[in-house]
ZATORVO-241795 format. One line per field, with one value per residue (C-alpha): residue number from 0; residue in one letter; x, y, z. Coordinates in nm, 3 decimals. Example, Ala and Ser with C-alpha at 12.3 -4.5 7.8 and 13.67 -1.06 7.14 Angstrom:
BEGIN
k: (0  1)
r: (A  S)
x: (1.230  1.367)
y: (-0.450  -0.106)
z: (0.780  0.714)
# end
This chain:
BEGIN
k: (0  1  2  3  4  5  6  7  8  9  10  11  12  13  14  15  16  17  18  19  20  21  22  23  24  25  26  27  28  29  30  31  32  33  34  35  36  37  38  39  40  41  42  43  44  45  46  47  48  49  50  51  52  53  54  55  56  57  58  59  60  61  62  63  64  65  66  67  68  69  70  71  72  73  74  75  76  77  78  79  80  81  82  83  84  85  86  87  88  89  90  91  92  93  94  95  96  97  98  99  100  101  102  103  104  105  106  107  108  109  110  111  112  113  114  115  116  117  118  119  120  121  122  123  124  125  126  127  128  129  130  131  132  133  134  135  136  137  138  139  140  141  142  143  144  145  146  147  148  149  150  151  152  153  154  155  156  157  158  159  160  161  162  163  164  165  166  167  168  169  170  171  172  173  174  175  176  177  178  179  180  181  182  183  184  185  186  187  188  189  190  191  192  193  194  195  196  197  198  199  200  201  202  203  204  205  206  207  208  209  210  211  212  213  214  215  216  217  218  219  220  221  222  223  224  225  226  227  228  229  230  231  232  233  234  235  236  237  238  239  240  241  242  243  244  245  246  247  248  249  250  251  252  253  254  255  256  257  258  259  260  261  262  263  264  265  266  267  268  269  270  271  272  273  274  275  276  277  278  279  280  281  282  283  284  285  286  287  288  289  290  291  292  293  294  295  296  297  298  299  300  301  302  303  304  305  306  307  308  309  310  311  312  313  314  315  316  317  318  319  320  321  322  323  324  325  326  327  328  329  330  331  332  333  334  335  336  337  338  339  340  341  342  343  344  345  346  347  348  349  350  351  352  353  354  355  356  357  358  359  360  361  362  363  364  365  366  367  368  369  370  371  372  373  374  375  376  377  378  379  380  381  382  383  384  385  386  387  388  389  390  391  392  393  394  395  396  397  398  399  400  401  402  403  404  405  406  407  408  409  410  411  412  413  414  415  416  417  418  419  420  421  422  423  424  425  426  427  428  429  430  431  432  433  434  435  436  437  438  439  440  441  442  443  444  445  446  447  448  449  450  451  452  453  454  455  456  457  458  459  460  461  462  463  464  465  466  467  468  469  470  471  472  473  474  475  476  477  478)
r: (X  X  X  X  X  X  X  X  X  X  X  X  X  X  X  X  X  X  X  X  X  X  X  X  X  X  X  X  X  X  X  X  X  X  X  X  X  X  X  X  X  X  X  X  X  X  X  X  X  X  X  X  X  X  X  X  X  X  X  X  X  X  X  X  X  X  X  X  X  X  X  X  X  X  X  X  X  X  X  X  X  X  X  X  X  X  X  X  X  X  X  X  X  X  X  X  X  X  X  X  X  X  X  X  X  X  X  X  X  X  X  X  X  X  X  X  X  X  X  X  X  X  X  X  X  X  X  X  X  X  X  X  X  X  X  X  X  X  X  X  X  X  X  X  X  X  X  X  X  X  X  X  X  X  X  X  X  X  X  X  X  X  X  X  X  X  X  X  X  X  X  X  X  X  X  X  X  X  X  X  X  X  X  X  X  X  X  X  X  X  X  X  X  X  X  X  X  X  X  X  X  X  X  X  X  X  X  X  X  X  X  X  X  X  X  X  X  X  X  X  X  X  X  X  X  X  X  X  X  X  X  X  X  X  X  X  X  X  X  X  X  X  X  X  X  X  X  X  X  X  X  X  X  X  X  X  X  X  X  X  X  X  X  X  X  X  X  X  X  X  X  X  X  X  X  X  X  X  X  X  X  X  X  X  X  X  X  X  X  X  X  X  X  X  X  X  X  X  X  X  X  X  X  X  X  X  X  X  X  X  X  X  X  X  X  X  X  X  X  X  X  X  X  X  X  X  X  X  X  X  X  X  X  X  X  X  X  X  X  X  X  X  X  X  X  X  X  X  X  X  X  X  X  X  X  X  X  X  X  X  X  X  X  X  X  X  X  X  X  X  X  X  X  X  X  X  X  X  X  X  X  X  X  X  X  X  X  X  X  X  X  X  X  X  X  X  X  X  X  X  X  X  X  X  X  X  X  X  X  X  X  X  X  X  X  X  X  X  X  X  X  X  X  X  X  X  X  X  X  X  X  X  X  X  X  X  X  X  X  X  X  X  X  X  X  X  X  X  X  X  X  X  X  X  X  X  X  X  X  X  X  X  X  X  X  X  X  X  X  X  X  X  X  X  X  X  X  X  X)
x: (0.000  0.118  0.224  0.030  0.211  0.056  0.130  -0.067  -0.380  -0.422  -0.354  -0.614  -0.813  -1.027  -0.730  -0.782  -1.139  -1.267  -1.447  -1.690  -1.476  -1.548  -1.652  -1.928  -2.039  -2.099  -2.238  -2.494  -2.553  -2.699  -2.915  -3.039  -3.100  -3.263  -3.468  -3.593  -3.659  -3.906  -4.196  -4.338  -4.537  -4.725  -4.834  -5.119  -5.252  -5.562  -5.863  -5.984  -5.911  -5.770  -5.559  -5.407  -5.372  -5.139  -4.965  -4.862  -4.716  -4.590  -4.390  -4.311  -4.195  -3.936  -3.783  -3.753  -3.590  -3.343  -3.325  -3.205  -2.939  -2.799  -2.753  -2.550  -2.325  -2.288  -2.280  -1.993  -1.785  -1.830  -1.678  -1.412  -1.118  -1.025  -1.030  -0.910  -0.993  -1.203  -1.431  -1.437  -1.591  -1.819  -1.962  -2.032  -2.228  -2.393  -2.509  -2.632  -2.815  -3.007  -3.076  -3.206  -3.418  -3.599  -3.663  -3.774  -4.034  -4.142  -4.168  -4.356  -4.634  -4.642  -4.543  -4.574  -4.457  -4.109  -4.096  -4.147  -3.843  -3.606  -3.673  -3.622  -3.317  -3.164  -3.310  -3.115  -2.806  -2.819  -2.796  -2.559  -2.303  -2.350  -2.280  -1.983  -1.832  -1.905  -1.702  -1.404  -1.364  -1.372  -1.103  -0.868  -0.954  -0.643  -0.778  -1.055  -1.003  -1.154  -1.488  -1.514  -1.383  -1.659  -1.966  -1.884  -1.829  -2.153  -2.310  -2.171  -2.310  -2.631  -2.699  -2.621  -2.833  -3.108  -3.017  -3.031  -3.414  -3.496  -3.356  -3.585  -3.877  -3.890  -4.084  -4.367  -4.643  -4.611  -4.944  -4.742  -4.419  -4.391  -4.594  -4.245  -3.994  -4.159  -4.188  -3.821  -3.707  -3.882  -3.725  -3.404  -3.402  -3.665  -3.455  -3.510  -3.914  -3.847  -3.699  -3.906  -4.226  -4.102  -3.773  -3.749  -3.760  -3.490  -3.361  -3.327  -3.032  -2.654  -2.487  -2.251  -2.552  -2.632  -2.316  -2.256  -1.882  -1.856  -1.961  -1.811  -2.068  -1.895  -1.897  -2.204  -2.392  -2.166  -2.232  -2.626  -2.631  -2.447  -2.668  -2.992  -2.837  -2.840  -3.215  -3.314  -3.119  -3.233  -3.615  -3.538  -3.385  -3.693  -3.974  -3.874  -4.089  -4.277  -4.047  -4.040  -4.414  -4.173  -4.130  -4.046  -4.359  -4.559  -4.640  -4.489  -4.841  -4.826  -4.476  -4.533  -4.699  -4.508  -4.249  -4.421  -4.513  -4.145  -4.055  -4.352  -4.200  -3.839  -3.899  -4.116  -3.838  -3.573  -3.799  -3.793  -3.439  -3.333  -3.493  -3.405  -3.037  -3.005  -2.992  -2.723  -2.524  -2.597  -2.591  -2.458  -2.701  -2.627  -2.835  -3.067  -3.381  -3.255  -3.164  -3.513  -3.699  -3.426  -3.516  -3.868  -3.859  -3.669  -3.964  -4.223  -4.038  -3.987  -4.373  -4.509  -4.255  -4.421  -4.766  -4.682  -4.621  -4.938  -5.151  -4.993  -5.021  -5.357  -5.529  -5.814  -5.963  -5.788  -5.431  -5.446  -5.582  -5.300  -5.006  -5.196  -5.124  -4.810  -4.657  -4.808  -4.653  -4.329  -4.350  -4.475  -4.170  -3.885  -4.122  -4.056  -3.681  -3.693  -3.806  -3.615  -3.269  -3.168  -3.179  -3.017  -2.742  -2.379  -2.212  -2.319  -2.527  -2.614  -2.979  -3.029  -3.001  -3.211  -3.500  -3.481  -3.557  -3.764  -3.967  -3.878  -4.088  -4.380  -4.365  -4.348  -4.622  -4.871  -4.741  -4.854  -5.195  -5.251  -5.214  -5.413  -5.672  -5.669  -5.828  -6.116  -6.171  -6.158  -5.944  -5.865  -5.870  -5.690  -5.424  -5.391  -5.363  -5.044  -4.903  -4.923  -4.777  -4.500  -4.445  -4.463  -4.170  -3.943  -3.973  -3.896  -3.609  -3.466  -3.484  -3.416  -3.059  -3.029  -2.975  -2.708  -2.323  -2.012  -1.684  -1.361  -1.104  -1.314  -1.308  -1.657  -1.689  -1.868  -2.044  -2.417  -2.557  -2.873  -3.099  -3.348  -3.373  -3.589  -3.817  -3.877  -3.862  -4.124  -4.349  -4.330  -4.369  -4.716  -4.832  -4.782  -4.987  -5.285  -5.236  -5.254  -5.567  -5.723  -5.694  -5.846  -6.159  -6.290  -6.091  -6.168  -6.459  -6.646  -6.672  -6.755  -6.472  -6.751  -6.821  -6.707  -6.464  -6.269  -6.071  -5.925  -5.738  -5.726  -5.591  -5.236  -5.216  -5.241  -5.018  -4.740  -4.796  -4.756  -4.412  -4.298  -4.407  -4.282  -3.935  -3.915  -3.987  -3.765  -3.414  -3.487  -3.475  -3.189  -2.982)
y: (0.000  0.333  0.585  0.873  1.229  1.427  1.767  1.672  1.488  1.848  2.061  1.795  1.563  1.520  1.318  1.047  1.025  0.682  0.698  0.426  0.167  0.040  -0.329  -0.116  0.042  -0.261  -0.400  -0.140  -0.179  -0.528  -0.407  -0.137  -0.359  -0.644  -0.347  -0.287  -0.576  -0.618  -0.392  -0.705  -0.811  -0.440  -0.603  -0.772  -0.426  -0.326  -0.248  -0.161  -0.563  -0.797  -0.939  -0.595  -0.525  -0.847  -0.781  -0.399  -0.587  -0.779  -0.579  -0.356  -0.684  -0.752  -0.418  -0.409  -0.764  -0.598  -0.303  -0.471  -0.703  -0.425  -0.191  -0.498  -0.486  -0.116  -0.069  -0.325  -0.179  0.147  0.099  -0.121  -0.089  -0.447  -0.590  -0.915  -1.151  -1.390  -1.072  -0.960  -1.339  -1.312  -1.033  -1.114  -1.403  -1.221  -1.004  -1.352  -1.486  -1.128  -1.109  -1.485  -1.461  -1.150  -1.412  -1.666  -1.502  -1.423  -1.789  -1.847  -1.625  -1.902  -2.182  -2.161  -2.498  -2.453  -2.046  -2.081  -2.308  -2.155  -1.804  -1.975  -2.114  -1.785  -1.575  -1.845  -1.844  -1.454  -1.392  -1.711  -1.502  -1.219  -1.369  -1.564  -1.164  -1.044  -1.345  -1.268  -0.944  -1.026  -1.181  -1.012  -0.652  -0.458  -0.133  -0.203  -0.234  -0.516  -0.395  -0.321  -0.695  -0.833  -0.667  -0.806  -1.152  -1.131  -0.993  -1.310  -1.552  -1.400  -1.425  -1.751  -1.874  -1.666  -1.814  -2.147  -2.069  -1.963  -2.289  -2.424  -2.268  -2.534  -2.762  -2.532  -2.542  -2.331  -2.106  -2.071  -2.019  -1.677  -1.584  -1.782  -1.631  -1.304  -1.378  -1.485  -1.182  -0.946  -1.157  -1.163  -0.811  -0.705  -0.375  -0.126  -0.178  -0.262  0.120  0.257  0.127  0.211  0.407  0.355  -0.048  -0.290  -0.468  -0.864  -0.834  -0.860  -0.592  -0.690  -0.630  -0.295  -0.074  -0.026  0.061  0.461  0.557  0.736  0.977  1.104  0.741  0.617  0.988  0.915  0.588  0.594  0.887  0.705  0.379  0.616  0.750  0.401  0.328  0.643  0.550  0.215  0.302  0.580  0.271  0.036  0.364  0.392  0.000  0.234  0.320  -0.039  0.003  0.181  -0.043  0.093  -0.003  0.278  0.630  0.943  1.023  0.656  0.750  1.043  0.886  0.679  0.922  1.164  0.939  0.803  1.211  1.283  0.989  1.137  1.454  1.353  1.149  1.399  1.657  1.455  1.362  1.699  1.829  1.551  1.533  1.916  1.737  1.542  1.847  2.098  1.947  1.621  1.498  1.193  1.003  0.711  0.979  1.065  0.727  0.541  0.868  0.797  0.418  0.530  0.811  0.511  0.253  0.529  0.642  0.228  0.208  0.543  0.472  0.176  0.301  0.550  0.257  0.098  0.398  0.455  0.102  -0.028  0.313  0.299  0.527  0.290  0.320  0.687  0.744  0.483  0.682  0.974  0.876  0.700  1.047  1.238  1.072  1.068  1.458  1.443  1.217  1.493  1.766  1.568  1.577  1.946  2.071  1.821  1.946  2.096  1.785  1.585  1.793  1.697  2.051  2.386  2.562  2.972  3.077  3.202  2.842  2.646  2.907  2.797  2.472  2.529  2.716  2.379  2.158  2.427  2.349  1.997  1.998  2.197  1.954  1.672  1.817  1.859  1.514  1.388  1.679  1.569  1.182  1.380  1.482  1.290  1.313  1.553  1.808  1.577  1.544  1.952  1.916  1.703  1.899  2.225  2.118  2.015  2.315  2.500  2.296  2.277  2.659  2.715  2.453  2.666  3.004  2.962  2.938  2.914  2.577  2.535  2.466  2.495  2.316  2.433  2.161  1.915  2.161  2.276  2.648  2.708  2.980  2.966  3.162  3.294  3.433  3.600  3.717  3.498  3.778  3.809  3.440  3.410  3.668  3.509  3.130  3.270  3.477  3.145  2.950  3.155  3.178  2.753  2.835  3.056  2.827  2.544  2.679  2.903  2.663  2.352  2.365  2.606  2.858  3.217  3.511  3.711  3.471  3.390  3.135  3.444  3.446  3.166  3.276  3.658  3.631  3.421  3.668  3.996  3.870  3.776  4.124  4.279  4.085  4.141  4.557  4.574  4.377  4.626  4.946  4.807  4.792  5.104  5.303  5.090  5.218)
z: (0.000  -0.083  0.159  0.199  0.210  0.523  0.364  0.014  0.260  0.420  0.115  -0.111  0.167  -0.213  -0.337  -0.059  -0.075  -0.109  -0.454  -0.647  -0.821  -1.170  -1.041  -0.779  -1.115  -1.262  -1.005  -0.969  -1.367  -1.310  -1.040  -1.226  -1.539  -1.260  -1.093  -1.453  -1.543  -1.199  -1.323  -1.627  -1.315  -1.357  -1.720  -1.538  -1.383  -1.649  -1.393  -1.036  -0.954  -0.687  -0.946  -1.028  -0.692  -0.609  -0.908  -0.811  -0.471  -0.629  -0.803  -0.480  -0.311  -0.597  -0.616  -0.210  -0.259  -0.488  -0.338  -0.004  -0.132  -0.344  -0.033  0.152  -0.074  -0.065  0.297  0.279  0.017  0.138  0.503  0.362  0.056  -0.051  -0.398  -0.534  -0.805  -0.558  -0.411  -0.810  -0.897  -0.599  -0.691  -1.029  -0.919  -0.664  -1.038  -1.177  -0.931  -0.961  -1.303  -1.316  -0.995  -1.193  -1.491  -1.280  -1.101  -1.445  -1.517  -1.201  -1.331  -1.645  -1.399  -1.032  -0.961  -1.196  -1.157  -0.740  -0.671  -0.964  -0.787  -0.429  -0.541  -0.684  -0.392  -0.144  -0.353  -0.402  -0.008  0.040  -0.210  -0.015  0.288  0.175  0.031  0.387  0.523  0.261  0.386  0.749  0.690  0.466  0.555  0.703  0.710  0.951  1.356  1.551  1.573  1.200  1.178  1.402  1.228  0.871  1.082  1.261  0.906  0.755  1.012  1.051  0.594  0.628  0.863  0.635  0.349  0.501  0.588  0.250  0.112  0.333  0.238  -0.044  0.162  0.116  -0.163  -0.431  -0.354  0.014  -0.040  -0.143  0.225  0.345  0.157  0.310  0.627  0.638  0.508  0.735  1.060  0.901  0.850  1.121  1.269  1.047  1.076  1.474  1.510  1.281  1.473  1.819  1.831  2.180  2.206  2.244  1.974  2.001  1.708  1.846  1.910  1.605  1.350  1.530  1.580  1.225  1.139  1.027  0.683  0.366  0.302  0.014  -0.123  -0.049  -0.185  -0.496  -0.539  -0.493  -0.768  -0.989  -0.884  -0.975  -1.280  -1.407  -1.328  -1.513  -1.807  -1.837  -1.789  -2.069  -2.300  -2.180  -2.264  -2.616  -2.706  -2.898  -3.147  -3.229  -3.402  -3.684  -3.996  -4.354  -4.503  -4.269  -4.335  -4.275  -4.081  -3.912  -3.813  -3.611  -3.356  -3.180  -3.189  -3.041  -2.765  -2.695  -2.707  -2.445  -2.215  -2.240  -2.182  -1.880  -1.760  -1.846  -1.639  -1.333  -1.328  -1.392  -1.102  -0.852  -0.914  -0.812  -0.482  -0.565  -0.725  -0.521  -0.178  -0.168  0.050  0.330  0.577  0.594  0.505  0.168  0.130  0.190  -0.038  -0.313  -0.321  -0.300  -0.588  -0.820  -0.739  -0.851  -1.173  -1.271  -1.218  -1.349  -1.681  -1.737  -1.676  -1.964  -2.176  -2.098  -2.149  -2.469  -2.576  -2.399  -2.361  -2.088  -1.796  -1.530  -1.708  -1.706  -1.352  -1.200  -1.376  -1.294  -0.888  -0.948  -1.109  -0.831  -0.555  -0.711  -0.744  -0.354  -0.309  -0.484  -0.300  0.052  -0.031  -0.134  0.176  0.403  0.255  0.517  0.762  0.491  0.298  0.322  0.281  0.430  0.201  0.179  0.280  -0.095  -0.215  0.076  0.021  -0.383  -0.253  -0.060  -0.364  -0.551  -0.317  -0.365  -0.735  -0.673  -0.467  -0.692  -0.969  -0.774  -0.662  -1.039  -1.145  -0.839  -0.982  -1.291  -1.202  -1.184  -1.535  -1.878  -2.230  -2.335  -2.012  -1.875  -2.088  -2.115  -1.740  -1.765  -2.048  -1.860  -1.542  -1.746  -1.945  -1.587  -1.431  -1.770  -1.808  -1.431  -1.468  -1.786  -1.642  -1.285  -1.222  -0.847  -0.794  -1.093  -0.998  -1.247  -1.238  -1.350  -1.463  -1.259  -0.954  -0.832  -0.799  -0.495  -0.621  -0.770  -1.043  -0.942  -1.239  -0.958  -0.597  -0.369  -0.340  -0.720  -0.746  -0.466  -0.620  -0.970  -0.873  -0.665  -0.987  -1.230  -0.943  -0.960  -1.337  -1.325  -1.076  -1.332  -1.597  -1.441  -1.278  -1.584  -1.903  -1.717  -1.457  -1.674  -1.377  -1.425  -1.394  -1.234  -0.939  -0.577  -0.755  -0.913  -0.501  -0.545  -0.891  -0.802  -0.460  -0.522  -0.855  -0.638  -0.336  -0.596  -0.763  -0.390  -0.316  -0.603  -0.579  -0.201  -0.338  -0.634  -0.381  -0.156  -0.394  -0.528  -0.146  -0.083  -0.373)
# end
């Protein structure tokens, strides 16, 4: 191991920072393609029906699957720097044993008795693999002290005994053994909802499994970017099916159309992930909390993406009200984030920037209300409902400027270009809500200008003409 010069560690404590390494990218790449893959059981979703509603859980069960063994093996890597060919090969089949338990639960929607134990098999080998990587680097770790040492041992012990169980778990009938495979995983990994349900009780875990060695936050903000950046790539990739209805024997006019409708899917995409990796950019955020909402904000976008497909392909009322609530929680979601930032960013930030998002999570939130709103009305005021909340948040997103960092030879300038003061930003996002207001109740509802309705429009418009007035007053005594 190289030595490390004191004088360069204080001059550049960047240069030492523990960074994601190209076999963690990979890694993530197969989870990303895996968590992809997890949203065919969402096929089956066409009405209000109790068949739709086990197959959107069981959907949500997959990607928390995923999601779970994909964050042991970042917690691990992050705390610890060891690499050899032997954790490089375990790791890869730790990837395999994803990607076919995704394609077997697909079979078990064909074949329960075949699809059931192939999953079983690849969920039990899946956590085995991790267990055996956690084992590795118990013992060949050298940066790690004792305790460090002890809680990848105890990790170790306590996957295999749960992979053991889910092994087990083929003794059970088909039609019960994914209640089994559930139940084992929630005792196996029972803290997190044991804390979460009462903060204050004892945990029956080891200590081991519970004093967690410190984290990289650098690493592990880095890494789950990079991990999300993947995700919103490959839903992108898996969005454009309907380009596929192309042939050469079709018509310019016959052409148009699906085009249009993979361009209306990217840009929606391109919207959203614009808008939630300012977090990442600008603040670097860290914690569990922006950890769980991350996970949660890339299970909406898998479903609401493929929602999009399905109302494009299999147009009906029920497809466009479910992506109607799918895309409004995942705005809630990025508004929850917004307006936590401050609990959950990694460097200090100016007051200028935390007030931008905290103007942000406004948007978001009158975004979301819309598309809730707009399960209320049919095509095609529903569809100008969409399309104007969109053109709302992509004009904000080109013209605002607040939240925007540069870089300079790969250095990042602290300093953010800001297009408008908060009070002119405040008065301007207030004026474009009423103007949204406006539009609704007299294009939409049909209601009167001249009536008790006209409040609800007039009063945001005249409070954002005030603010920005008083702001405008204000400067000018000032100067």
């Amino acid at each position: 191991m190289a030595s490390i010069d004191p004088s360069m560690m204080a001059a550049r404590p960047d240069i030492y920072r523990k960074k994601v390494t190209w076999l963690e990218l990979f890694f993530d790449l197969i989870f990303a393609l895996a968590l992809s893959m997890s949203a065919h059981s969402l096929g089956n979703i066409s009405d209000f029906s109790w068949g739709s509603f086990l197959g959107l859980a069981q959907f949500l069960l997959i990607f928390f699957f995923l999601i779970m063994f994909w964050y042991r093996h970042m917690i691990l890597m992050n705390r610890f720097d060891h690499s050899s060919f032997l954790t490089t090969l375990i790791t890869m089949f730790i990837g395999f044993t994803v990607i076919a338990f995704t394609q077997f639960i697909r079979i078990w929607q064909v074949d329960a008795d075949l699809g059931s134990f192939l999953a079983t098999i690849a969920m039990s080998l899946a956590v085995f693999s991790i267990a055996v990587l956690y084992f590795v680097f118990s013992k060949r770790i050298v940066s790690g002290g004792e305790n460090e040492k002890k809680w990848a041992a105890a990790s170790a012990r306590h996957m295999f005994i749960e992979a053991f169980f889910y092994f087990a778990a083929l003794i059970l009938t088909p039609s019960l053994r994914p209640f089994g495979l559930i139940i084992i995983f929630i005792y196996f990994n029972r803290y997190p909802f044991e804390t979460y349900i009462n903060p204050k009780k004892k945990t029956t875990l080891p200590p081991e499994l519970i004093n967690l060695p410190p984290e990289k936050a650098a690493h592990k903000t880095e890494r789950i970017g990079l991990f999300s950046l993947l995700i919103y790539g490959l839903v992108i990739v898996l969005a454009a099916t309907p380009l596929l209805e192309i042939s050469e024997f079709t018509s310019v006019e016959e052409t148009t159309g699906p085009v249009i409708t993979f361009g209306k899917i990217f840009l929606f995409i391109s919207v959203i992930w614009y808008i939630y990796y300012r977090l990442f950019e600008v603040a670097e955020p860290k914690g569990n909390q922006f950890t769980v909402v991350t996970f949660i904000s890339l299970a909406l976008l898998v479903a609401t993406t493929h929602f999009i497909r399905i109302m494009f392909e299999h147009p009906s009322n029920f497809a466009f009200v479910i992506f109607a609530i799918f895309a409004g929680l995942l705005l809630t979601t990025i508004a929850i984030a917004f307006w936590n930032i401050k609990m959950m960013m990694g460097i200090p930030l100016q007051e200028p920037t935390l007030v931008a998002f905290k103007q942000w999570s406004f948007l978001s939130y009158a975004s979301a209300t819309g598309f809730f709103i707009s399960t209320l009305f049919t095509s095609p005021i529903r569809d100008r409902i969409w399309e104007a909340i969109m053109i709302v948040i992509f004009l904000v997103a080109l013209f605002d400027r607040r939240l925007r960092v540069s870089y300079y030879m790969g250095t990042r300038e602290t300093k953010i270009t800001r297009f408008l003061d908060n009070q002119t930003a405040t008065g301007f996002t207030i004026i474009i809500l009423g103007a949204i207001i406006f539009f609704v109740t007299t294009a939409l509802l049909g209601k009167s200008i001249a009536s008790a309705w006209t409040l609800i429009w007039a009063m945001p418009i005249l409070v954002g003409f005030f603010i920005l007035l008083n702001n405008w007053l204000h400067t000018r005594i000032k100067k």
